[in-house]
N, C-alpha and C positions, 0 to 999 in steps of 0.2 A: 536766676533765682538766688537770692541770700543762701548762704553758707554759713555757719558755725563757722567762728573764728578757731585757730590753731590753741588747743591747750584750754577748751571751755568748758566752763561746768556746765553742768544740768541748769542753769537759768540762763547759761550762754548759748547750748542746745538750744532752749526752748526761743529765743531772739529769733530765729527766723520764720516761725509758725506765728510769732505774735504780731512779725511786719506781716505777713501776709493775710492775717483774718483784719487788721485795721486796714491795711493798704493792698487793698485784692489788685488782681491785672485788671485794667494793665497798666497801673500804676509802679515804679519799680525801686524799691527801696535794695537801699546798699550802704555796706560801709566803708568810710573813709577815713581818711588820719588828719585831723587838724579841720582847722575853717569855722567859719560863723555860721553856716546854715545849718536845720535841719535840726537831730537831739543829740543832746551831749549825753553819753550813754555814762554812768558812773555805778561802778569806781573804773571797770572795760568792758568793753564786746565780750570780752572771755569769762566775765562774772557780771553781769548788769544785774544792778537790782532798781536804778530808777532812769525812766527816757527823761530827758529836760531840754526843752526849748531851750536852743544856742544864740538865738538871734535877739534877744535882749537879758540886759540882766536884771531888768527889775524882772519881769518873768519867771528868769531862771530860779530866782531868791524865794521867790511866791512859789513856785511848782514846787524846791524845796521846802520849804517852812509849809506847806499843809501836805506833805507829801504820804503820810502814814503817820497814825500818835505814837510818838516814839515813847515806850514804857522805861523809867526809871530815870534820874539826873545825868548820868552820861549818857543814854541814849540822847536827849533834850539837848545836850550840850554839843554831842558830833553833829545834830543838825543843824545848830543856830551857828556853830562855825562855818558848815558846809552850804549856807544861804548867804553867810557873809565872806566865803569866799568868790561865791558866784556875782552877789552883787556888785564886788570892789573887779571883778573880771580873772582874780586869779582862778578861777574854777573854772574859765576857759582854756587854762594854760595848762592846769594842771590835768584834768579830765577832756585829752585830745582825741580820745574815738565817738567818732560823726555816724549816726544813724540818717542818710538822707534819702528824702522819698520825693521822686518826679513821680506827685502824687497826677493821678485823674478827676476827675470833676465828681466822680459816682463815691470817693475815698468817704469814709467815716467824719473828716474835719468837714467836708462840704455840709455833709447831711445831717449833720450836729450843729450849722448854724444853719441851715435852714428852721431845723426844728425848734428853735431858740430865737430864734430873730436876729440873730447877732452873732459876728463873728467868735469863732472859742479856741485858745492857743489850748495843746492838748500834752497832757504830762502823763507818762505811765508809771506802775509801781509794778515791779515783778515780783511776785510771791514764790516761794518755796514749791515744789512738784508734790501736787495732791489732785484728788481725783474731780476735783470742784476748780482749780484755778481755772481763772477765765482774764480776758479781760477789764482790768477797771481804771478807765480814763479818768482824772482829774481837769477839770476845765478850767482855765483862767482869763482874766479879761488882757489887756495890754498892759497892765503896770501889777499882775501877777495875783489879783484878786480872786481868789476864788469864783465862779460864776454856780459850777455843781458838780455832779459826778456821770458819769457813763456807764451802764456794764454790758458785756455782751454777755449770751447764750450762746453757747461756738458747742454742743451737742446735747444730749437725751438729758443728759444730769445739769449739766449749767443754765439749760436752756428752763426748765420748771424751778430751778433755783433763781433767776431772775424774775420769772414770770407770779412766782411767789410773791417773791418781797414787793413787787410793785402791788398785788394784793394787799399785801397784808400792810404795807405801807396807806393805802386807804382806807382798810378799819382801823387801823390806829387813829387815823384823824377825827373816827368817831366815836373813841374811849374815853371815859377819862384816866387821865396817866399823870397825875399831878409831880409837878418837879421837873417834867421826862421833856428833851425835845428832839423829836423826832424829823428826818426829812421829809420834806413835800412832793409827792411824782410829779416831776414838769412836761417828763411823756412817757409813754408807755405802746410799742410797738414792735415792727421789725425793721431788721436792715442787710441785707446782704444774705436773706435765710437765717439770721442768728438772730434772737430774739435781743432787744434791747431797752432797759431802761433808764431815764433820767430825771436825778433826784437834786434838789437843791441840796447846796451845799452849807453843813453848818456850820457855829461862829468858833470854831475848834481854837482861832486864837487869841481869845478871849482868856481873860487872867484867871489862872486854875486856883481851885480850894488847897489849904495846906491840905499834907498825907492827910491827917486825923479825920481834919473833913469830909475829905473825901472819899475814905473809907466806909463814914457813916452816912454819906449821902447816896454812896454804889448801893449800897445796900437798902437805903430806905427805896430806892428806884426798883431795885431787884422783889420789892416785897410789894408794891405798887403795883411791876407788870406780872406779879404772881397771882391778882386778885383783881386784875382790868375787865375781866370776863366772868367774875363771881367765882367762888368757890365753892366746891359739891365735898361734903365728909360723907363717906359711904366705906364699907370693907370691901378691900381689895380687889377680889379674886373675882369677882363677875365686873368688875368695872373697866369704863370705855378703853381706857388705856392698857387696861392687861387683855383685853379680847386685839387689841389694835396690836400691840406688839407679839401675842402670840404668833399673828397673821404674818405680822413681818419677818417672823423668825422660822414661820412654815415656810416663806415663798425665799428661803435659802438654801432651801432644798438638804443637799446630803452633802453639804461641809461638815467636817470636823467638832469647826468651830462651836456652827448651829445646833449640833444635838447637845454640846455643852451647853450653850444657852438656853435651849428650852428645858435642860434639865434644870438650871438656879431659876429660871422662872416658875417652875412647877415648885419648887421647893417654897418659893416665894407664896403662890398663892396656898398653897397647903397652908402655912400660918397662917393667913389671910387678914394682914393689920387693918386696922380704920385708919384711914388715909384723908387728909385733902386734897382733892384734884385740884389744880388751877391751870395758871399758863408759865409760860416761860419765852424769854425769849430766843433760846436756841444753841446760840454760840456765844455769852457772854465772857468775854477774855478784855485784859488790858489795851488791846489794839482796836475794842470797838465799842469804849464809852470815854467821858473827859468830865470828871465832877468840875462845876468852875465856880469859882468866887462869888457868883452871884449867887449860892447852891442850887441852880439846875443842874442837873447831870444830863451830858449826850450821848444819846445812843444812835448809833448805828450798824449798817448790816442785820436786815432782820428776816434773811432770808429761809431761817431755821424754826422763826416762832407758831408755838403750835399750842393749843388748849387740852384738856383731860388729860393733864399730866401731873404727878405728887407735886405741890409745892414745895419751891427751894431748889429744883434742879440747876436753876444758875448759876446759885450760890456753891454750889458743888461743881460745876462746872469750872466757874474763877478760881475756886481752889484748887483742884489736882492742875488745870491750866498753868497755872502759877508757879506751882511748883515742881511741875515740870520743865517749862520753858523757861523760866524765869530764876529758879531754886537752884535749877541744874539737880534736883533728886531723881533718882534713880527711877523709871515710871511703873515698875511694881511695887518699888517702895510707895509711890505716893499712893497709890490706887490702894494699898493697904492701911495707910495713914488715914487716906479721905475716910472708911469707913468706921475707922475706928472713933475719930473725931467730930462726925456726923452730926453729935447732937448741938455740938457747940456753931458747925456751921451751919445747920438751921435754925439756931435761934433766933427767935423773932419772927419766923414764920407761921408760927403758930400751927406745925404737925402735934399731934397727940404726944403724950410720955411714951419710950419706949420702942417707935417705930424710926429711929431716926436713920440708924445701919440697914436696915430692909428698905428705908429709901434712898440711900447710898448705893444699897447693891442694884436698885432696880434702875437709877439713872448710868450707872455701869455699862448694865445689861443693853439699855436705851443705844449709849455711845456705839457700845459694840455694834450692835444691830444696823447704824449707821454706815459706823466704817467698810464692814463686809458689804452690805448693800450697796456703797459708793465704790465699792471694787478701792479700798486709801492703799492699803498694799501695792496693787500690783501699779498706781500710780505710783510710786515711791513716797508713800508719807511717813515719818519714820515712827507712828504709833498705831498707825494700819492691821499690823499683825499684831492683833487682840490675845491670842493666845500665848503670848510669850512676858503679858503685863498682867492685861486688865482679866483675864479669865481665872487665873490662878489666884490672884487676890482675893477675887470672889466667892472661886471656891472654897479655900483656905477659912476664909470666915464662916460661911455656911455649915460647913465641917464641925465648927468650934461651937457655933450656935448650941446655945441650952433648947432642947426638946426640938434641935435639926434631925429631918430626916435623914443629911447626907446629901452630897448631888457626885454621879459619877464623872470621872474625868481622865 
């Protein structure tokens, strides 16, 4: 069985659970030093963040160049060197740990072109330790082409996170979503016991809108899928989404955390604003849209999106997103900022005057309620523990609120 290389992080940990749900026995993947077959693991074994076909380098070039949207000009910039280094071959030289698998007939690459018709060279991206990482294969054709994407369900929580999006990925194709392109499910099934779907892949490298643009095209797309399902104005406090998350904040039982949270929600509905419900798509960050020069904007990963929710939750999501991972801000600072600046990031949504920090607090409240739920803590995500950012922000404002009850904490 694979082993964790000497001196590996937590993504070099996780390398040998990832060979073994793609390449179950008795198939038997190992690593080596140097050689053309097999994945060129980069930047090593001991920190992998991407698998790459070693055995050509138009491939290799194509696995990188659509390997993840790299956010920002230096991100964009290490990738188009690290494709042009694989193409020209020095990326064989220089990225010399081999992932090779004396794969079996029953392997994931067999059963991905059967279900395709056609052979699919297979590229992995390793994410960060969260309680959702799964598998997600990139496919390519022989000269590195994108063909689509892969994801597996490897348990309870990934496994209804795939089986989602392949849902929800077929009401999208009967909305209208003007501007938005979304993937098309090419299957939808299982394999190995893990639940799996495959999505065509989109034209990600297609010539992107400058910044300006495509700030204002994220955003016309963000106010599109906020209202692809209609919008309902109703107060607060007996509506679908505040009956729904109180549910999810009961079935947390006697955390800590939870009886804070259902305290800022009560405090919530006690005001009980007039609100727009709509949709949202879930986890909208820079990693999973690409505004492009023809102004359509892509979206993907929509394995989060859900209806009877305030309009604008996205929009407050890209923001404290951003400026958390992106800002490098402090993540109580921003969770304080997000509210504070709330009205300005709903603008255009069309929420009522007034309500824009109560729907600040309530997509907070939402986050939270995920996190705990997905157990992100004890997977190591490092914004998991809700109470040490986003609870204290929340209350802090609440506190402050003209004609607040208070929430205790």
């Amino acid at each position: 069985m694979l082993t964790p290389p000497p001196g590996a992080d937590a993504r070099g940990a996780y390398l040998p659970e990832l060979a073994g749900v793609v390449w179950p026995a008795p198939a038997r993947p190992a690593l080596r030093r140097g050689g053309r077959a097999g994945f060129a693991v980069v930047p090593s074994a001991a920190r992998p963040r991407l698998l790459i076909p070693a055995g050509s380098r138009r491939a290799a070039a194509g696995a990188v160049r659509h390997s993840t949207e790299a956010q920002g000009a230096k991100a964009r910039l290490r990738r188009a060197v690290l494709a042009a280094a694989f193409r020209t071959g020095l990326g064989r030289l220089a990225f010399r740990d081999r992932l090779v698998v004396d794969a079996a007939a029953d392997a994931l690459d067999a059963h991905l072109a059967a279900v395709l018709g056609r052979p699919a060279l297979l590229s992995i991206h390793i994410g960060p330790a969260r309680a959702n990482r799964k598998p997600v294969v990139q496919l390519l054709d022989a000269v590195g082409d994108p063909i689509g994407y892969a994801k597996l369900g490897v348990d309870p929580l990934t496994r209804a996170l795939v089986d989602a999006e392949a849902a929800v990925l077929g009401r999208l194709a009967t909305l209208d979503l003007p501007g938005i392109a979304a993937a098309e499910v090419l299957h939808h099934g299982t394999w190995g016991g893990h639940a799996l779907l495959v999505q065509s892949a989109l034209p990600v490298g297609l010539p992107r809108a400058a910044p300006a643009r495509a700030a204002e095209a994220e955003r016309a797309a963000m106010v599109a899928v906020s209202r692809c399902v209609g919008v309902d104005r109703r107060p607060y406090a007996e509506s679908a989404h505040a009956r729904r998350l109180a549910g999810e904040l009961a079935a947390l039982g006697d955390r800590p955390e939870a009886a804070r949270l259902r305290a800022v929600l009560a405090e919530v509905r006690r005001a009980d604003p007039v609100l727009d419900l709509g949709a949202w798509h879930g986890d909208w960050n820079g990693g999973n849209s690409a505004a492009l020069a023809d102004g359509r904007v892509l979206v993907w990963d929509w394995e989060r999106f859900a209806d009877d929710v305030p309009v604008g939750f996205d929009a407050l999501h890209r923001r404290v997103q951003t400026a958390i991972t992106r800002a490098g801000v402090e993540p109580r600072a921003a969770a304080g900022q997000l509210i504070a600046d709330a009205a300005g990031a709903l603008a255009g949504f069309g929420q009522p005057t007034g309500v824009a920090d109560l729907v600040a607090v309530l997509y907070l409240v939402e986050l939270a309620a995920r996190y705990l739920r997905d157990r992100q803590a004890e997977a190591g995500a490092r914004l998991g523990h809700v109470a040490a950012w986003l609870l204290p922000a929340v209350e802090d404002h609440l506190a402050g609120r003209p004609g607040a009850g208070g929430v205790a904490k």
